[in-house]
Biopython code that builds the backbone (N, CA, C, O; Angstrom):
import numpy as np
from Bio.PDB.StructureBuilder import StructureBuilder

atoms = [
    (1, "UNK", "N", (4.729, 13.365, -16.324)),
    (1, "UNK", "CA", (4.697, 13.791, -14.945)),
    (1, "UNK", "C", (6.086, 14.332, -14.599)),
    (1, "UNK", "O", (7.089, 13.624, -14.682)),
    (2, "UNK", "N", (6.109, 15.525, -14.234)),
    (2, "UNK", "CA", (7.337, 16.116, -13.475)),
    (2, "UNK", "C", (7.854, 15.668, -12.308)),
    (2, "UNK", "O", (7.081, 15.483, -11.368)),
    (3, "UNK", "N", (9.322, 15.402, -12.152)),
    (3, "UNK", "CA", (9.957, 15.154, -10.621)),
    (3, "UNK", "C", (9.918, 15.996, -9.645)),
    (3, "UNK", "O", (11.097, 16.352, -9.654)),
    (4, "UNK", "N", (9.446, 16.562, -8.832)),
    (4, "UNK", "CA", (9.352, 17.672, -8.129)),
    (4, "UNK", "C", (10.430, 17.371, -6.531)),
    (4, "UNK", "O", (9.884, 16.716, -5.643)),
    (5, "UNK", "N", (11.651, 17.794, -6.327)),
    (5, "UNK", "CA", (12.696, 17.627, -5.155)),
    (5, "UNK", "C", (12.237, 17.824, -4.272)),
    (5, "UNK", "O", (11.787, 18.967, -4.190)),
    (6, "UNK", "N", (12.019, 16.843, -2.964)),
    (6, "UNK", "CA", (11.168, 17.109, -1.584)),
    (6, "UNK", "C", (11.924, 17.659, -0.611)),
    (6, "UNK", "O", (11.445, 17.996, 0.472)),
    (7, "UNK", "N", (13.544, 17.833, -1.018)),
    (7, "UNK", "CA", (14.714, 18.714, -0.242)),
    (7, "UNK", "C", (14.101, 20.168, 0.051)),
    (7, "UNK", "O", (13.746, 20.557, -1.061)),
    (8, "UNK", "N", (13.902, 20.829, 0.672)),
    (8, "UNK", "CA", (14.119, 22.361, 0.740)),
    (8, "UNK", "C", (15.342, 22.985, -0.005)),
    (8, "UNK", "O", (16.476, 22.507, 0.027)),
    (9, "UNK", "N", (15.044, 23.896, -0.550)),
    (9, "UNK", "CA", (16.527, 24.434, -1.452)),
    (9, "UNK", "C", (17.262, 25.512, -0.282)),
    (9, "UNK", "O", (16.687, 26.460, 0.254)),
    (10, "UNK", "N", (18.623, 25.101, -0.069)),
    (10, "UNK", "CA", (19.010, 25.487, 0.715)),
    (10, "UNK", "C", (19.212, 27.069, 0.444)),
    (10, "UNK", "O", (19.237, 27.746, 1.472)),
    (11, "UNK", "N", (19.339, 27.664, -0.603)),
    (11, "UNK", "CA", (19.287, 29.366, -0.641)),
    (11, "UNK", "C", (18.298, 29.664, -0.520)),
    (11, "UNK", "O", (18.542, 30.751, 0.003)),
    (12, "UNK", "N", (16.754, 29.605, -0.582)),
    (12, "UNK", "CA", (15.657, 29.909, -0.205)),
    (12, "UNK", "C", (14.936, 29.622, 1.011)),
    (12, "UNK", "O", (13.714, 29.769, 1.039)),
    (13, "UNK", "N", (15.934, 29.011, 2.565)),
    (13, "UNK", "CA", (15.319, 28.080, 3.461)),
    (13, "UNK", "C", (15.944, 29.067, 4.308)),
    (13, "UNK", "O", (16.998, 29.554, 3.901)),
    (14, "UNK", "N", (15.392, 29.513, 5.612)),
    (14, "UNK", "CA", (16.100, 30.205, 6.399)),
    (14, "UNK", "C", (16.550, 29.527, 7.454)),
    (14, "UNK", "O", (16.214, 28.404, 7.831)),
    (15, "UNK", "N", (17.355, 30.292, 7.929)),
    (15, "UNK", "CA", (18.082, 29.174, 8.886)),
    (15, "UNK", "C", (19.000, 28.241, 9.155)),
    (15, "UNK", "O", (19.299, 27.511, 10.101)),
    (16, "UNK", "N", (19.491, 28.536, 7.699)),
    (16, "UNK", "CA", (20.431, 27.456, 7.308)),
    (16, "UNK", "C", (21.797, 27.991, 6.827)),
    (16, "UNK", "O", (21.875, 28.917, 6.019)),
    (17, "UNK", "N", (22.827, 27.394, 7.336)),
    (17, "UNK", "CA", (24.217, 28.348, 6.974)),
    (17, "UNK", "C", (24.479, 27.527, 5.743)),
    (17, "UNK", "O", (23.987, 26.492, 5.294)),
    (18, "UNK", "N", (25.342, 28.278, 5.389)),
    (18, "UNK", "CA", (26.278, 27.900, 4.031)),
    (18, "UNK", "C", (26.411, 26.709, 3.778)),
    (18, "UNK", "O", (27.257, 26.307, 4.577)),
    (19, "UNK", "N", (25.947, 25.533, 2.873)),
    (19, "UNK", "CA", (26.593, 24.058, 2.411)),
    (19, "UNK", "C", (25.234, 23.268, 3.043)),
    (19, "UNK", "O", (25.271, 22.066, 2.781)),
    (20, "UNK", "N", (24.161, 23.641, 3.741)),
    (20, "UNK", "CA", (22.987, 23.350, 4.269)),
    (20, "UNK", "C", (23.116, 23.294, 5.695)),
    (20, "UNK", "O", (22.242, 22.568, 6.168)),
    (21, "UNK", "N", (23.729, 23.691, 6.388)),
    (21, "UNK", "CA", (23.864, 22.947, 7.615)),
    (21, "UNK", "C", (22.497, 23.614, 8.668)),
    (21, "UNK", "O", (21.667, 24.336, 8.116)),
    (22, "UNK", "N", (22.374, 23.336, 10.040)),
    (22, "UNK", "CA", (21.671, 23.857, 10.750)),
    (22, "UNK", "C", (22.316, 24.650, 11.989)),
    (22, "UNK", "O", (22.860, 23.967, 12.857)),
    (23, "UNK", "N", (22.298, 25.754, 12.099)),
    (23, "UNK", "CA", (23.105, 26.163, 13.657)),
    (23, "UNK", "C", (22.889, 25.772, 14.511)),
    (23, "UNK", "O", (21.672, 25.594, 14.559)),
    (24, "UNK", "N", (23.316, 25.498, 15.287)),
    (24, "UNK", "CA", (23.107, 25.172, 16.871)),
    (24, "UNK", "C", (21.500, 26.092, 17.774)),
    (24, "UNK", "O", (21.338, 27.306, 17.905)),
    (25, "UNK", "N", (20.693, 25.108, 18.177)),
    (25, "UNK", "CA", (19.608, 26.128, 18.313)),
    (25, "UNK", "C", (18.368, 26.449, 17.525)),
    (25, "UNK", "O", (17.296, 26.985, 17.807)),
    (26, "UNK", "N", (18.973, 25.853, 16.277)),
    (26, "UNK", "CA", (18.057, 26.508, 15.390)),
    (26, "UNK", "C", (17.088, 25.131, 14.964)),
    (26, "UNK", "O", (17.584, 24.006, 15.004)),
    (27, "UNK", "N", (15.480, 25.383, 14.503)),
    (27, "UNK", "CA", (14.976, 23.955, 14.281)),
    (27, "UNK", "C", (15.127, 23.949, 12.365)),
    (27, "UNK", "O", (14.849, 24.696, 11.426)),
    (28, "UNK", "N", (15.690, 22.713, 12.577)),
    (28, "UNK", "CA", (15.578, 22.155, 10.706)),
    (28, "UNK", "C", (14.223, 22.176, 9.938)),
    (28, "UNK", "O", (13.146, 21.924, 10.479)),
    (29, "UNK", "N", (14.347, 22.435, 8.893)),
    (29, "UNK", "CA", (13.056, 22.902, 8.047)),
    (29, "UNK", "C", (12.710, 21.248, 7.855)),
    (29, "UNK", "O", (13.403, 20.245, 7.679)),
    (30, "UNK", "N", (10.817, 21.598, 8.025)),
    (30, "UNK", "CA", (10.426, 20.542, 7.885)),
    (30, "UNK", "C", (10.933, 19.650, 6.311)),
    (30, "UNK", "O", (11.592, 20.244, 5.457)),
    (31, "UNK", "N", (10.641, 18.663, 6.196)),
    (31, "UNK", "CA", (10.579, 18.166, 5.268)),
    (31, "UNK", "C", (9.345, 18.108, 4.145)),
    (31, "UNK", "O", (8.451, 18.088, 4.991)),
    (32, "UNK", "N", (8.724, 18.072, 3.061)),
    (32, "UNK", "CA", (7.521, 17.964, 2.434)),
    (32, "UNK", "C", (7.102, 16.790, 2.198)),
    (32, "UNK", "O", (7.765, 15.754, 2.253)),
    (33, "UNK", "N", (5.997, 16.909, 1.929)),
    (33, "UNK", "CA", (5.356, 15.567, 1.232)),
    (33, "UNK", "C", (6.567, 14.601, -0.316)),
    (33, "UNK", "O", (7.664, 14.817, -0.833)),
    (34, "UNK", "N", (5.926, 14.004, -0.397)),
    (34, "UNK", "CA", (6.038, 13.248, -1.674)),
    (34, "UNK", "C", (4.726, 13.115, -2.194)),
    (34, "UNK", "O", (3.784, 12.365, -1.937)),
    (35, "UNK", "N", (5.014, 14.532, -3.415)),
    (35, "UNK", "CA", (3.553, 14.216, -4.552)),
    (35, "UNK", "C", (3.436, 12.881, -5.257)),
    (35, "UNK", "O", (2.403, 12.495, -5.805)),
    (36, "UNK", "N", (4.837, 12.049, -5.189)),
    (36, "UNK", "CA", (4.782, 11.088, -6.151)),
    (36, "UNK", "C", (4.323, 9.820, -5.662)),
    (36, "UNK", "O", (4.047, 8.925, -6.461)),
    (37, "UNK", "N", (4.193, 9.625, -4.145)),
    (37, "UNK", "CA", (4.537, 8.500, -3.453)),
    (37, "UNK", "C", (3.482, 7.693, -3.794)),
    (37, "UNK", "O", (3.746, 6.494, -3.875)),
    (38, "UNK", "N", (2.364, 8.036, -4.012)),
    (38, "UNK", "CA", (0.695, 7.482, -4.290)),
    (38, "UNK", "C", (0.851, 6.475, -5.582)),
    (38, "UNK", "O", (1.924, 6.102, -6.056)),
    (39, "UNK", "N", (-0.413, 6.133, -6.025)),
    (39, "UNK", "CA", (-0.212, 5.000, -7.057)),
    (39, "UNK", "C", (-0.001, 5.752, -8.422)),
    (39, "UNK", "O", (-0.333, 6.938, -8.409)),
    (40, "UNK", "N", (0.347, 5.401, -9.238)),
    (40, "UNK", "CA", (0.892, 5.981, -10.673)),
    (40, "UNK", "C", (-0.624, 6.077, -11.289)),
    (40, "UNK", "O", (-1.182, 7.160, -11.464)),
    (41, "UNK", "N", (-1.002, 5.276, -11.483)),
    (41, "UNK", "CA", (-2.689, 4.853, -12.620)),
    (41, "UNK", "C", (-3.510, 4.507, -11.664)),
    (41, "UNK", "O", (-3.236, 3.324, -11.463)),
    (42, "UNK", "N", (-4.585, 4.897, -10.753)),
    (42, "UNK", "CA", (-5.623, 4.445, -10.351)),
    (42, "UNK", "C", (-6.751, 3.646, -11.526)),
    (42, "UNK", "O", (-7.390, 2.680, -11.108)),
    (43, "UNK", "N", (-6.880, 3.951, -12.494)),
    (43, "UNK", "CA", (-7.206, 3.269, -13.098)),
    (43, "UNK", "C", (-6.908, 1.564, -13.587)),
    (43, "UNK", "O", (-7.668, 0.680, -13.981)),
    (44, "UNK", "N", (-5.456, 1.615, -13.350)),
    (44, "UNK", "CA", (-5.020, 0.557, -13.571)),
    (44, "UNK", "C", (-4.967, -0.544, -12.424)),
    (44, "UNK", "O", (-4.347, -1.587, -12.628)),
    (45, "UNK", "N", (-5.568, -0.329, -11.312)),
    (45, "UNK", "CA", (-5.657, -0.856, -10.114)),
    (45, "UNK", "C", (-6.302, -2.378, -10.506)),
    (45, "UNK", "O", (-6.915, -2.421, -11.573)),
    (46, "UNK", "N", (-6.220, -3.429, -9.842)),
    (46, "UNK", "CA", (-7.557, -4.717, -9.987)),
    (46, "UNK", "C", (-8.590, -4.365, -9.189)),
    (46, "UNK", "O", (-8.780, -3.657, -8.200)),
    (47, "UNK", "N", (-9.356, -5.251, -10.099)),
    (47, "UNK", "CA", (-10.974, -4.576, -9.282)),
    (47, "UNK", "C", (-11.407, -5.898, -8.935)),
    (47, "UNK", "O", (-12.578, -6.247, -8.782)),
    (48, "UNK", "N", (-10.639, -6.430, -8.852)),
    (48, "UNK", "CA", (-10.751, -7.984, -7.764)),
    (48, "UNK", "C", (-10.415, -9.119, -7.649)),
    (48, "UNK", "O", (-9.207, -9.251, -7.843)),
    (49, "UNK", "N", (-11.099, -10.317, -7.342)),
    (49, "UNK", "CA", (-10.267, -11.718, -7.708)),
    (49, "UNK", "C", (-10.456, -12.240, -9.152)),
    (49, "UNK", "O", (-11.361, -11.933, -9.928)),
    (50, "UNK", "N", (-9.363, -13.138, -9.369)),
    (50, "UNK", "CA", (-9.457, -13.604, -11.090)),
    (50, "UNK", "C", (-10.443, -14.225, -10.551)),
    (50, "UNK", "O", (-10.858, -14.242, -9.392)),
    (51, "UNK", "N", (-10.924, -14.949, -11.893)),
    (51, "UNK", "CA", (-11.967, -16.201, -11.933)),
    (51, "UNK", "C", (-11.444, -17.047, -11.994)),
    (51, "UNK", "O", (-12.330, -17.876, -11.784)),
    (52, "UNK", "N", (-10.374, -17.698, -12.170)),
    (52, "UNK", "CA", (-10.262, -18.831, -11.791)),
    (52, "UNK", "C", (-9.765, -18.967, -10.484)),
    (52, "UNK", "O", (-10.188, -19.978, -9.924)),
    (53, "UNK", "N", (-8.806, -18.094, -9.652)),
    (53, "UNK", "CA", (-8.548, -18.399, -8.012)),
    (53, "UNK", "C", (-10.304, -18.611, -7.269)),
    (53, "UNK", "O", (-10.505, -19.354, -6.308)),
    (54, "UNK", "N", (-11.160, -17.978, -7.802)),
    (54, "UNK", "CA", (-11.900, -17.488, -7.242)),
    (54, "UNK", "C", (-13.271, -19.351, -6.984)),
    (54, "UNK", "O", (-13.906, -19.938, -6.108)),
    (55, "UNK", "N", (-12.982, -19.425, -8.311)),
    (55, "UNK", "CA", (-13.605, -20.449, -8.746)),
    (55, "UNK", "C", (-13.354, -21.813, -8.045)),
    (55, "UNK", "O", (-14.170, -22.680, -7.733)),
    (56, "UNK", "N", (-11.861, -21.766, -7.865)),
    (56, "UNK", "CA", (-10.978, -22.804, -7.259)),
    (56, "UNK", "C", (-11.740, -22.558, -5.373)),
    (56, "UNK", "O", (-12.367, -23.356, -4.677)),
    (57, "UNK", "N", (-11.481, -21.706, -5.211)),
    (57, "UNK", "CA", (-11.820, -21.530, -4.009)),
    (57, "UNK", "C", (-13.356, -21.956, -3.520)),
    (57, "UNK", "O", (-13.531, -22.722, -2.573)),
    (58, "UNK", "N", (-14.634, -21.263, -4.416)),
    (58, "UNK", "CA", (-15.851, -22.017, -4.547)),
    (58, "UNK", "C", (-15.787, -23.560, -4.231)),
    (58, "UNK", "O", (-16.412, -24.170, -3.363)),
    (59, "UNK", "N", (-14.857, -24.052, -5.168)),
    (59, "UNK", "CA", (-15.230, -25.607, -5.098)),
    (59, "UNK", "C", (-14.755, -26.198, -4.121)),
    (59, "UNK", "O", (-15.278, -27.153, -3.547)),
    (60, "UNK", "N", (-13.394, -25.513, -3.765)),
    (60, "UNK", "CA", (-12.785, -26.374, -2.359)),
    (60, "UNK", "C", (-14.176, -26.080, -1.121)),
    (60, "UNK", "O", (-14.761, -27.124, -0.835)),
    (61, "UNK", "N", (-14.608, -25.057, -0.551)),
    (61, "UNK", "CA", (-15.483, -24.878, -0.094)),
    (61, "UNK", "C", (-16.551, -25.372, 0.036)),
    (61, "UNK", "O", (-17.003, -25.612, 1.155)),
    (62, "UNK", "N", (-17.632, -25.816, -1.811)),
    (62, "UNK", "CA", (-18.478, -26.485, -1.513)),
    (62, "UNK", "C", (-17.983, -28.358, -1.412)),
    (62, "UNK", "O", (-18.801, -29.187, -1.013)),
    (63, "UNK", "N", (-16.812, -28.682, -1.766)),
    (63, "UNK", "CA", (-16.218, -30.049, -1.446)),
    (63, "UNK", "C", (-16.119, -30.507, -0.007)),
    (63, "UNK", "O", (-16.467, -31.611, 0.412)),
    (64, "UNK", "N", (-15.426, -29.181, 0.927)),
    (64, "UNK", "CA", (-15.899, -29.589, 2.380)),
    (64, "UNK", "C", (-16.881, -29.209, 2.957)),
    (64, "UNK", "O", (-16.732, -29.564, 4.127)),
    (65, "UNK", "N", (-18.163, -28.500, 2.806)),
    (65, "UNK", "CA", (-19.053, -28.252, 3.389)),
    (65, "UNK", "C", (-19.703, -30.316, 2.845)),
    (65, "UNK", "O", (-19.853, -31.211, 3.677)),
    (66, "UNK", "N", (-19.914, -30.455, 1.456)),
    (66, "UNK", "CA", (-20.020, -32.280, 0.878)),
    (66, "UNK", "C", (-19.748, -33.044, 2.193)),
    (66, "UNK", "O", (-20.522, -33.715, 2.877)),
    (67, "UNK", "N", (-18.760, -32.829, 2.319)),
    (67, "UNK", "CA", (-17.836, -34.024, 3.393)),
    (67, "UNK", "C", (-17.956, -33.527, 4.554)),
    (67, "UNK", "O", (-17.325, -34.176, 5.388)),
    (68, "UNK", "N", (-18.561, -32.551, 5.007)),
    (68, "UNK", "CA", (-19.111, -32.466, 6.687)),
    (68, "UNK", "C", (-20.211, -33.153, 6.395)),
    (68, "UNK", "O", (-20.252, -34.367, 6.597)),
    (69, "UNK", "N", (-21.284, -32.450, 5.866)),
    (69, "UNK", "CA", (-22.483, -32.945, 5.597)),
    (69, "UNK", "C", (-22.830, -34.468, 5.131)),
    (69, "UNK", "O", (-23.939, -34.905, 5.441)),
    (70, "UNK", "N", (-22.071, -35.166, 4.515)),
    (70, "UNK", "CA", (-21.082, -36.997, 4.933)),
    (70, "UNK", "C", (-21.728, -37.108, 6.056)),
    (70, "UNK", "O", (-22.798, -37.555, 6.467)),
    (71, "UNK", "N", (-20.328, -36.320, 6.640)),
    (71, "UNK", "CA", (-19.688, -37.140, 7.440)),
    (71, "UNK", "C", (-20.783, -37.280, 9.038)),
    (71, "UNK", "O", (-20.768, -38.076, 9.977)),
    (72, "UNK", "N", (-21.592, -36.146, 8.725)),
    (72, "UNK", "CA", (-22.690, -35.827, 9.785)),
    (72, "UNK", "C", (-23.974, -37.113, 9.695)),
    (72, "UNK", "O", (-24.553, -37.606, 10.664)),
    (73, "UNK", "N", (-24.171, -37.421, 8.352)),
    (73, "UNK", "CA", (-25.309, -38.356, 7.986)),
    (73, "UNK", "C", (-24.782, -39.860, 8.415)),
    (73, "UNK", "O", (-25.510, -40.776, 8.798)),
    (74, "UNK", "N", (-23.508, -39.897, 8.280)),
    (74, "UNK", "CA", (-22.766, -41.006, 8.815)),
    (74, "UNK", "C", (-22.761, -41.836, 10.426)),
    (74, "UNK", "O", (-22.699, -42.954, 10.937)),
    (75, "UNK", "N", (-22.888, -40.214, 10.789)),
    (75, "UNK", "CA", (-22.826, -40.200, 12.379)),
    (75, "UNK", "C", (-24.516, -40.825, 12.755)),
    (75, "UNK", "O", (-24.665, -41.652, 13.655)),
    (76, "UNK", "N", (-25.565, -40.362, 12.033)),
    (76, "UNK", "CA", (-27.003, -40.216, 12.337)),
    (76, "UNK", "C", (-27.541, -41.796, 11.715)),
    (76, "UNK", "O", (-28.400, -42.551, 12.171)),
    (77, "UNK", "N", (-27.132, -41.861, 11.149)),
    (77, "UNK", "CA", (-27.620, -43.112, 10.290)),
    (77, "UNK", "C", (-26.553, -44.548, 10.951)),
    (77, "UNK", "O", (-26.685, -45.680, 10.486)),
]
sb = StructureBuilder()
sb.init_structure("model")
sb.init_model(0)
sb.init_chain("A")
sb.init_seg("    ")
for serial, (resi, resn, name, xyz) in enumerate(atoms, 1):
    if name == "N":
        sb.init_residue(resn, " ", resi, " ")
    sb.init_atom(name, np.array(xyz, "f"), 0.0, 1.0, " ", f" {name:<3s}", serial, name[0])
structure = sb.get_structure()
């Protein structure tokens, strides 16, 4: 992948005196994008949670839904 400079080149930019500057009056050339700024590998992205956070999380979940459901029969009984 090539570096491509998001500066305007100051001999090809109008408007601009000698050393880059801007005259008085005059509006500064926009700036461009950054082609680079985006992700490098979309491919290489995650395509979601591991299995084990995921897993961990399942069980804490069905452990307290357990212990409401206790703690509810507790109340009734």
């Amino acid at each position: 992948m090539s570096h491509v400079n998001p500066d305007p080149e100051p001999e090809r930019t109008t408007g601009l005196e000698p050393g880059g500057s801007v005259p008085p009056g005059e509006t500064p050339p926009a700036e461009s994008s950054l082609p680079e700024a985006g992700p490098r590998e979309p491919h290489a992205q995650s395509r979601g949670w591991a299995k084990a956070p995921m897993t961990l999380i399942i069980v804490l979940v069905v452990l307290v839904a357990v212990g409401f459901l206790g703690y509810a029969l507790s109340l009734i009984l």
